[in-house]
matplotlib code that plots the C-alpha trace (Angstrom):
import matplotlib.pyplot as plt

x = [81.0, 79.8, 83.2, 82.8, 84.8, 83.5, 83.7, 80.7, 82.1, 86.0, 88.3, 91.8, 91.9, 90.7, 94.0, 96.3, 95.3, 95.2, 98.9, 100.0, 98.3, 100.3, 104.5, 105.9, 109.4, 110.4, 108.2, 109.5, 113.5, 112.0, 110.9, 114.3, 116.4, 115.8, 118.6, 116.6, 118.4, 116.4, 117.4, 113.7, 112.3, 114.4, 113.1, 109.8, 107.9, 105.5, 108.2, 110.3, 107.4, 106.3, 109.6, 106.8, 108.5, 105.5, 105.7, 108.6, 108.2, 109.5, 107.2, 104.3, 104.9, 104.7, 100.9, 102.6, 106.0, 104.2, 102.0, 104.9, 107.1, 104.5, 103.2, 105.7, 109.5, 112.3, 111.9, 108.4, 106.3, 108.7, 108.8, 105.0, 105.0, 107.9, 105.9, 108.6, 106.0, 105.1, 101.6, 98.8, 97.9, 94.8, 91.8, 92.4, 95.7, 94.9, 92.1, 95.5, 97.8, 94.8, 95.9, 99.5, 99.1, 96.1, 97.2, 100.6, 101.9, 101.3, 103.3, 105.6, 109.0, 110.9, 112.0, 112.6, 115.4, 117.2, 117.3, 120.7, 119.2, 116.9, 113.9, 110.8, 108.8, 106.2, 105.6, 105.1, 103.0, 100.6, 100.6, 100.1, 96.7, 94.9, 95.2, 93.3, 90.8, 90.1, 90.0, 87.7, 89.6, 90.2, 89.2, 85.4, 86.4, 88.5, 85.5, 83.1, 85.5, 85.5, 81.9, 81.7, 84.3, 82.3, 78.8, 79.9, 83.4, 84.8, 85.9, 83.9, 80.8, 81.5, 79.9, 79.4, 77.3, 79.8, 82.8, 80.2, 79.7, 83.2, 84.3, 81.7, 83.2, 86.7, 85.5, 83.8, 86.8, 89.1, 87.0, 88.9, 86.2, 87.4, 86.6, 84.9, 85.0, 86.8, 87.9, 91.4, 92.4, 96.3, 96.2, 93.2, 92.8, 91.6, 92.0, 91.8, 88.4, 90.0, 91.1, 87.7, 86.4, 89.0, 90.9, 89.1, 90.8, 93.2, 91.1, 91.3, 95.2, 95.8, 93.1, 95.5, 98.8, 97.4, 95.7, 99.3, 101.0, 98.8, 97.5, 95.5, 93.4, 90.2, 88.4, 85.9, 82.5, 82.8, 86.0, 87.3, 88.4, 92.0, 91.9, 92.2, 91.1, 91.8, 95.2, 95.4, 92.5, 94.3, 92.3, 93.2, 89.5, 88.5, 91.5, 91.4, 88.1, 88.2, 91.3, 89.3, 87.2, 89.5, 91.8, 88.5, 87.6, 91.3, 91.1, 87.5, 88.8, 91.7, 94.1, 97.7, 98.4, 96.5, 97.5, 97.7, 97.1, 98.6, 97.9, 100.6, 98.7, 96.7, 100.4, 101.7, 97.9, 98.2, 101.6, 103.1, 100.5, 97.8, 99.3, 100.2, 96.8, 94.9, 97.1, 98.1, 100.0, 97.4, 96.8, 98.1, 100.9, 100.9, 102.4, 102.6, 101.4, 105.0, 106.5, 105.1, 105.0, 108.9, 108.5, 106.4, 108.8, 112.2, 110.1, 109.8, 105.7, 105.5, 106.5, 107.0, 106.5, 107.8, 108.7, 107.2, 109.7, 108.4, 110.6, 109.0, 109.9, 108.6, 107.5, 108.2, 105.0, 106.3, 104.2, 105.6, 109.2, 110.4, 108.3, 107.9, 110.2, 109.6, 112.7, 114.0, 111.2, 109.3, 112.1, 113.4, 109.7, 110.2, 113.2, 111.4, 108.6, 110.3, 112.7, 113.9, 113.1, 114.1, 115.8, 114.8, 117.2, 116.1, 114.2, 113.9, 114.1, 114.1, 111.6, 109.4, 106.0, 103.1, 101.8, 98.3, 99.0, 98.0, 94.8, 95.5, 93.6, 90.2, 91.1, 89.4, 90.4, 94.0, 93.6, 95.2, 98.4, 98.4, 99.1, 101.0, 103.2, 103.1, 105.7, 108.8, 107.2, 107.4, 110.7, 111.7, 110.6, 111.8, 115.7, 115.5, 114.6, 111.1, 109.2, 106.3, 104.7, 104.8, 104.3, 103.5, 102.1, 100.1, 96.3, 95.7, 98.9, 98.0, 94.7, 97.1, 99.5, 96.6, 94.6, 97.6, 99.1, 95.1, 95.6, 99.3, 98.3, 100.6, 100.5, 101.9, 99.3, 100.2, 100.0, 99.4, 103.0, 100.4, 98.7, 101.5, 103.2, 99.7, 99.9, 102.9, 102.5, 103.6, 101.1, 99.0, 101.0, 104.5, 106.3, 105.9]
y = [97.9, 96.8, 96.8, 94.6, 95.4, 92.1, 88.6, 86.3, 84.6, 83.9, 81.8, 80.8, 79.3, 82.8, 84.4, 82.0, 82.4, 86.3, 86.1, 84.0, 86.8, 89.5, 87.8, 88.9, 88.7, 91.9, 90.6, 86.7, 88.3, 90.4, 86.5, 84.9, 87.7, 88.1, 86.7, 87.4, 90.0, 92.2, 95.5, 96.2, 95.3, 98.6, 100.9, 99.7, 102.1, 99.9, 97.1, 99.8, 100.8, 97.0, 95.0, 91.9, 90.1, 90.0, 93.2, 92.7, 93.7, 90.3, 88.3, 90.4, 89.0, 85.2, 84.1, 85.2, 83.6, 80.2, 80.2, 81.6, 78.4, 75.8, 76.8, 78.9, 79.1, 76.7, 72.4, 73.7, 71.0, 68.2, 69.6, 68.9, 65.7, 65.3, 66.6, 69.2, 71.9, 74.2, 73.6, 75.9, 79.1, 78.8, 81.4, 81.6, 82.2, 85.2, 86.7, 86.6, 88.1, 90.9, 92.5, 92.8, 94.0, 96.0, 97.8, 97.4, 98.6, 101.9, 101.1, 103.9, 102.4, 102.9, 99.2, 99.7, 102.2, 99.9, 96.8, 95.6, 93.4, 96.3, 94.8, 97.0, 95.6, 98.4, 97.4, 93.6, 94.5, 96.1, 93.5, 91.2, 93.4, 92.3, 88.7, 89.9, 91.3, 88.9, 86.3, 88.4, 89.8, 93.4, 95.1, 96.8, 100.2, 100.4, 98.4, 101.0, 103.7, 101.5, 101.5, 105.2, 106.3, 104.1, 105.5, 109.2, 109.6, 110.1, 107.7, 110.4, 110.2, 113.9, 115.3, 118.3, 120.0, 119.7, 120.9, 124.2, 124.8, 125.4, 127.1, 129.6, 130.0, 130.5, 132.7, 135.1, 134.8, 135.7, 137.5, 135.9, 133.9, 130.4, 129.2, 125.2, 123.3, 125.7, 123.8, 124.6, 126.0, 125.0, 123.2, 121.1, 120.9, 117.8, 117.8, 115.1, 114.0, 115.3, 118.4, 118.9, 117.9, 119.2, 121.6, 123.7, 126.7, 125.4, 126.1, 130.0, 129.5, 128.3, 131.2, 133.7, 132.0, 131.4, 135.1, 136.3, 133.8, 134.6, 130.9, 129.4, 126.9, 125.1, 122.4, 119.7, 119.3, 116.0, 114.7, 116.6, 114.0, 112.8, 110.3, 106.5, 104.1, 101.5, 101.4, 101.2, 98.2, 96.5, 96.6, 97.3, 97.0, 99.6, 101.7, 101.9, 102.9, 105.7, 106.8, 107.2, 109.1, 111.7, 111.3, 111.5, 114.9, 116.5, 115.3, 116.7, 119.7, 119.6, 120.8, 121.1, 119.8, 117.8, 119.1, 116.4, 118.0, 117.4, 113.5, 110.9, 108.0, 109.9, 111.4, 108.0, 106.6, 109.2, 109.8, 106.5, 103.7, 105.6, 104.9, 101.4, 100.9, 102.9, 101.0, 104.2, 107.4, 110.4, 113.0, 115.4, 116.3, 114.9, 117.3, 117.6, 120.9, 121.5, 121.0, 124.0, 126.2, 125.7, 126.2, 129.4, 130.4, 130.1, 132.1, 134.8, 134.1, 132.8, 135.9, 135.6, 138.9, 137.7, 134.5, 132.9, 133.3, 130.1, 126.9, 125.3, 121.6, 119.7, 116.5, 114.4, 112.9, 108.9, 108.7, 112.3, 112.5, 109.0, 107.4, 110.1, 111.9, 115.3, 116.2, 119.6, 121.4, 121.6, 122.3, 125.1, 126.0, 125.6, 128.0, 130.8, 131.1, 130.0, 132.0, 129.2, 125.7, 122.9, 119.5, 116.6, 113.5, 110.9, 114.0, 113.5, 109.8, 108.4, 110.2, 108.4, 107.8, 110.1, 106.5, 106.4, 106.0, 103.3, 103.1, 102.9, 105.4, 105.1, 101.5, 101.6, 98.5, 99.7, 103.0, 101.7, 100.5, 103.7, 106.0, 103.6, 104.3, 108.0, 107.5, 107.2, 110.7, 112.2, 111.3, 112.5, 116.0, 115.7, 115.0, 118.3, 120.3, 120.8, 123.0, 125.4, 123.3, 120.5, 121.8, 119.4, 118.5, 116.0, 116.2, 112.5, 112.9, 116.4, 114.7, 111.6, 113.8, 116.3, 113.0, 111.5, 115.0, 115.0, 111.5, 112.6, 116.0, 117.8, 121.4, 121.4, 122.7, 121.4, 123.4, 122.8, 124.1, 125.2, 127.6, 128.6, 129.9, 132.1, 133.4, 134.1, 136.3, 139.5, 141.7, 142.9, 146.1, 144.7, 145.0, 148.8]
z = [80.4, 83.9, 86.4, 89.4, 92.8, 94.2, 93.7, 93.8, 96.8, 97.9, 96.5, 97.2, 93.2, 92.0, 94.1, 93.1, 88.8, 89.7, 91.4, 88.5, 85.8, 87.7, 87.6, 84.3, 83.6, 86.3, 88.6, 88.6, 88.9, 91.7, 93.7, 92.6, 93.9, 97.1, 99.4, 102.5, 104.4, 106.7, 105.1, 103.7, 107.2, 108.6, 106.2, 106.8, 109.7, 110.1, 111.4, 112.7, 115.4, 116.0, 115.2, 114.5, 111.8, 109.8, 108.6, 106.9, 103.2, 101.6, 104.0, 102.6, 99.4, 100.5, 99.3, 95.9, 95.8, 97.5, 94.2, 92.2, 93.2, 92.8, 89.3, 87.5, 88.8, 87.1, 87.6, 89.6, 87.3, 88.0, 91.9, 92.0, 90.8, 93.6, 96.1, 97.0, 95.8, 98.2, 99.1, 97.5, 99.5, 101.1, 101.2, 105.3, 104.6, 102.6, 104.9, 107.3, 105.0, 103.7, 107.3, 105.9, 102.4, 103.7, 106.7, 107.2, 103.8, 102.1, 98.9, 100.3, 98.3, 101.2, 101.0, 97.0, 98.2, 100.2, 98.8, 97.9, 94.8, 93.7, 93.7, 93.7, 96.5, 96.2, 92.7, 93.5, 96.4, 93.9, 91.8, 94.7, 95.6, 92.5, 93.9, 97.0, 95.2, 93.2, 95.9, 97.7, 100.4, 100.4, 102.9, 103.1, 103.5, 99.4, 98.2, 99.6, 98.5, 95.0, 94.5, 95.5, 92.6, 90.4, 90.8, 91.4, 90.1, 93.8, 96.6, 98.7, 96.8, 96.1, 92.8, 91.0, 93.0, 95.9, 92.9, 91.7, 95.8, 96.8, 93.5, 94.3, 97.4, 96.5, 93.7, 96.6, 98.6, 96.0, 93.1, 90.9, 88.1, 88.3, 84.5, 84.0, 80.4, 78.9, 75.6, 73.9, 77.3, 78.2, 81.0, 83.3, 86.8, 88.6, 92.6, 94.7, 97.2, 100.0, 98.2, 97.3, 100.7, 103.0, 101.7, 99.0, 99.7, 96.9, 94.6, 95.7, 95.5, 92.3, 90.5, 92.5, 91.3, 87.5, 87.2, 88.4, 86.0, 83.2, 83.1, 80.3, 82.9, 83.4, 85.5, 83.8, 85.2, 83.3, 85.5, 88.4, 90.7, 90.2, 93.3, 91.5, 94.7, 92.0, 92.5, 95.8, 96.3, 93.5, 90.7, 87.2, 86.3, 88.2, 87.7, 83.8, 84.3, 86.4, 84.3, 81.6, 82.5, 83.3, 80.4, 77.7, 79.9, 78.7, 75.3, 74.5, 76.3, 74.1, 76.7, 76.5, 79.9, 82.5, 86.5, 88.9, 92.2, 95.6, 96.2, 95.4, 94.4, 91.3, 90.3, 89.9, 88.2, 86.0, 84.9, 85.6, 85.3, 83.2, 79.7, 80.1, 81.7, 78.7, 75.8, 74.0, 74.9, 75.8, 73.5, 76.2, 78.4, 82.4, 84.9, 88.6, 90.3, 92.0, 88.3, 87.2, 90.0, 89.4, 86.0, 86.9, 89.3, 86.7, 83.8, 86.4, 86.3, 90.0, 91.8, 95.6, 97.7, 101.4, 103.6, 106.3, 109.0, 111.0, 111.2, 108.6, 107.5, 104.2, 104.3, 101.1, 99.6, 98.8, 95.6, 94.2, 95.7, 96.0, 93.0, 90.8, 91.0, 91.9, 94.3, 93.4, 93.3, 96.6, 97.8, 95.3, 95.7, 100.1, 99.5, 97.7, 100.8, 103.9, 105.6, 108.1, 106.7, 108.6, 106.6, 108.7, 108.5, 105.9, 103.6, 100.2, 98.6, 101.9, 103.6, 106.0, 104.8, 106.3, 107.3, 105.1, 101.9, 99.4, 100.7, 104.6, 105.7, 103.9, 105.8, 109.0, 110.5, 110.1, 112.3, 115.2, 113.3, 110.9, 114.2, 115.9, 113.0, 113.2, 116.4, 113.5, 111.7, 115.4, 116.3, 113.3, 113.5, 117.1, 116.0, 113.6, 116.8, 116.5, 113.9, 113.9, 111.1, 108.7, 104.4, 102.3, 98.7, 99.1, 100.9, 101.6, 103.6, 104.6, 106.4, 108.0, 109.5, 110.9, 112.5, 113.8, 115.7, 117.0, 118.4, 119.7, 121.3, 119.2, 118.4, 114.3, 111.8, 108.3, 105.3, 101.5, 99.3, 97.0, 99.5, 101.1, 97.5, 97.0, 100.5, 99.5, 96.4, 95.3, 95.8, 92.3, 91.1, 91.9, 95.5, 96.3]

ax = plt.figure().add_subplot(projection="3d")
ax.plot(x, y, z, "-o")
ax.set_aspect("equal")
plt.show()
C-alpha cells in the first residue's frame, strides 16, 4: 500500500472533513467543556515566555471547534440555515494557525494537568494535526522527516549500515557481542534516530547492564528504529505504517517483550496508540527501558557499585512521566546512582517540557520560538540552586536541552539515565 504525506494541493474542504473525521464522543465533550479560563495558558511555556494570547492551548484548537460548531454540535443544522453558523475555516486561516499547532505546541500535557474540566488538550491537538495534514499544511521539515521514515525506516534517513556501524563500535568498546535477529529471544531493542545518531554509546550501556542482568535480548535488522514522526505530523497513515513495521519485526522474532528506548513520543506510539492504531492487541508485551531497569534493580539483577556525587537533577520526559506514566522509577532508578540529586519545583507530572517535543525540533521554522522557550527550563534549574547536570530518559529531549544550553552559554552536560546506571555498575566479580 502506497502511504502519501502530501496532498495534491491545499484545501480548506479537505481540513474541515479531516477535523470532522477526528471529534468522537471524547473529543466533542472536550469542545463543549471548556468554560474559557486561562488556566491552560499558564501551564503553557510557550505562553508563559511570550504571554501572546495565541498560544493559548484552547485557542489552538479553534480551526477545529469553528468546523465542529458549524457541522456537528447540538441545533448546528438549524444554526446554518439561521446564519448564526460560524463561518467555515479557511485554508489561510490554517497556513496561520500551522504556526500554532506546529511550533508553539509540543503535545507536552502540561495544559491536560491543569485543566479544571479535564479535558485532554494534548489529545485534541493531535487529533487536530491530521486536519493539517490533510489540508496541506504541515510544516516541510515533518514531511521531509515523513518521507525519510518511509523510504528508510528513520526520520534520519539512518539504515542498517549506520545500526551494524555503531554496534561494532560499542562491541569494541565494550567486548561485549551485541546479538541481532535472535528469534525466541526475551525482549527487542529498538532505539530512537537520535539514539542511533547521537548517542550510540547506549548501545554499549545496555550490553553492559543485560550481560550483568543475565538478559535474554536482541535488536532486529528488519526494524530498529522506534521514532514514529507520524504522530507528531499528524498522520495515522503514516503512523500505522511505520508501527508495523516494528511490531511484525517482534512477532517474527517471537519476543517476549518489545523495549522502547529513551524517546517519549515512540513510548506513547507504541504502548499507548500502537494497538488501537493496529486493530488488534500485539502478540507481545510493550515496556519502557526505565520499567525494567527498576524491575532489574528490585530482583537484585541491576547491581549499582557507587554514586555520582555531582548535583545531579532529572528532567521528566512529558511523553514517559506525565503521559505514560513512568514516575517512580527514574527516580527510584536517580536514587540508586546519584549521591546528591536535586528535585526541581514542578518535577514529575508537572514538569516543564524540554521545549521540542511533538515534532518541534525536526521543525526548523520553529527554532527561534523552541529556545525562546528554554528561558522557563532555565529558571527552573536556577530556583533549585544550580546543578552540575541535567539526567534524563529521553534523547530527542536529551538533544533540545544540549542545543538550547549552546544557544544560552551554559555550562550543564546532560546525560542518558541509561548510561549513567552502566557507568554506574558493580564491577564484574562483585564489589571487592
Amino acid at each position: 500500500m502506497t502511504v502519501h504525506t502530501r496532498p495534491e494541493k491545499p484545501s480548506a474542504e479537505a481540513a474541515v472533513q479531516a477535523f470532522l473525521g477526528q471529534i468522537d464522543a471524547s473529543i466533542a465533550s472536550y469542545l463543549e467543556t471548556c468554560v474559557h479560563c486561562g488556566e491552560c495558558a499558564e501551564a503553557c511555556h510557550f505562553y508563559e515566555v511570550t504571554k501572546d494570547p495565541r498560544y493559548t492551548p484552547t485557542w489552538k484548537l479553534q480551526p477545529m471547534v469553528r468546523a465542529y460548531k458549524r457541522h456537528l454540535a447540538p441545533f448546528s443544522g438549524l444554526k446554518r440555515a439561521l446564519g448564526l453558523a460560524p463561518s467555515e475555516v479557511t485554508l489561510d486561516e490554517l497556513e496561520e494557525w500551522s504556526e500554532l499547532v506546529y511550533d508553539a505546541c509540543t503535545m507536552c500535557a502540561r495544559c491536560t494537568v491543569v485543566c479544571p474540566m479535564g479535558i485532554d488538550i494534548a489529545t485534541a491537538i493531535r487529533r487536530m494535526r491530521e486536519g493539517m495534514v490533510a489540508a496541506g499544511v504541515a510544516p516541510e521539515g515533518l514531511h521531509e522527516a515523513s518521507d525519510r521514515a518511509l523510504n528508510t525506516g528513520s526520520p534520519l534517513g539512518l539504515t542498517l549500515r549506520v545500526l551494524q556501524k555503531q554496534i561494532a563500535d560499542q562491541e569494541k568498546e565494550t567486548g561485549i557481542p551485541v546479538p541481532v535477529d535472535v528469534k525466541g529471544a526475551d525482549y527487542l531493542v529498538i532505539l530512537s534516530a537520535m539514539e542511533l545518531i547521537g548517542f550510540p554509546e547506549v548501545i554499549g550501556a545496555l550490553s553492559r547492564i543485560f550481560k550483568q542482568a543475565n538478559v535474554s535480548w536482541t535488536f532486529s535488522s528488519a526494524a530498529f528504529e522506534a521514532t514514529n514522526v507520524g504522530v507528531q505530523i499528524g498522520s495515522k497513515e503514516i503512523a500505522t505504517s511505520l508501527l508495523g513495521r516494528v511490531v511484525d519485526a517482534a512477532e517474527a522474532l517471537e519476543v517476549k517483550y518489545l523495549i522502547s528506548p529513551e524517546c517519549g513520543h515512540a513510548y506513547g506510539a507504541l504502548k499507548w496508540e500502537g494497538p488501537n492504531m493496529m486493530g488488534r492487541n500485539y502478540e507481545f508485551e510493550v515496556i519502557h527501558i526505565l520499567e525494567l531497569l527498576e524491575e532489574l534493580r528490585l530482583e537484585g539483577r541491576l547491581r549499582i557499585g557507587g554514586k555520582d556525587s555531582r548535583r545531579l537533577a532529572f528532567h521528566d520526559p512529558c511523553q514517559i512521566v506525565r503521559r505514560g506514566g513512568v514516575v517512580a522509577e527514574p527516580r527510584n532508578l536517580m536514587a540508586a546512582v546519584a549521591a546528591n540529586q536535586v528535585v526541581t519545583a514542578h518535577a514529575g507530572i508537572n514538569n516543564y517540557c524540554c521545549g521540542g517535543g511533538g515534532g518541534v525540533s525536526s521543525n526548523h521554522r520553529a527554532e527561534e520560538l523552541r529556545f525562546k522557550a528554554f528561558a522557563v527550563k532555565k529558571r527552573q534549574l536556577e530556583e533549585a540552586g544550580g546543578v552540575d547536570a541535567l539526567v534524563t530518559a529521553c534523547a530527542n529531549c536529551r538533544n533540545v536541552l544540549e542545543e538550547a544550553i549552546d544557544e544560552y552559554e551554559m555550562d550543564l552536560p546532560v546525560l542518558s539515565l541509561t548510561e549513567l546506571l552502566a557507568e554506574y555498575l558493580e564491577p564484574e566479580g562483585g564489589a571487592g
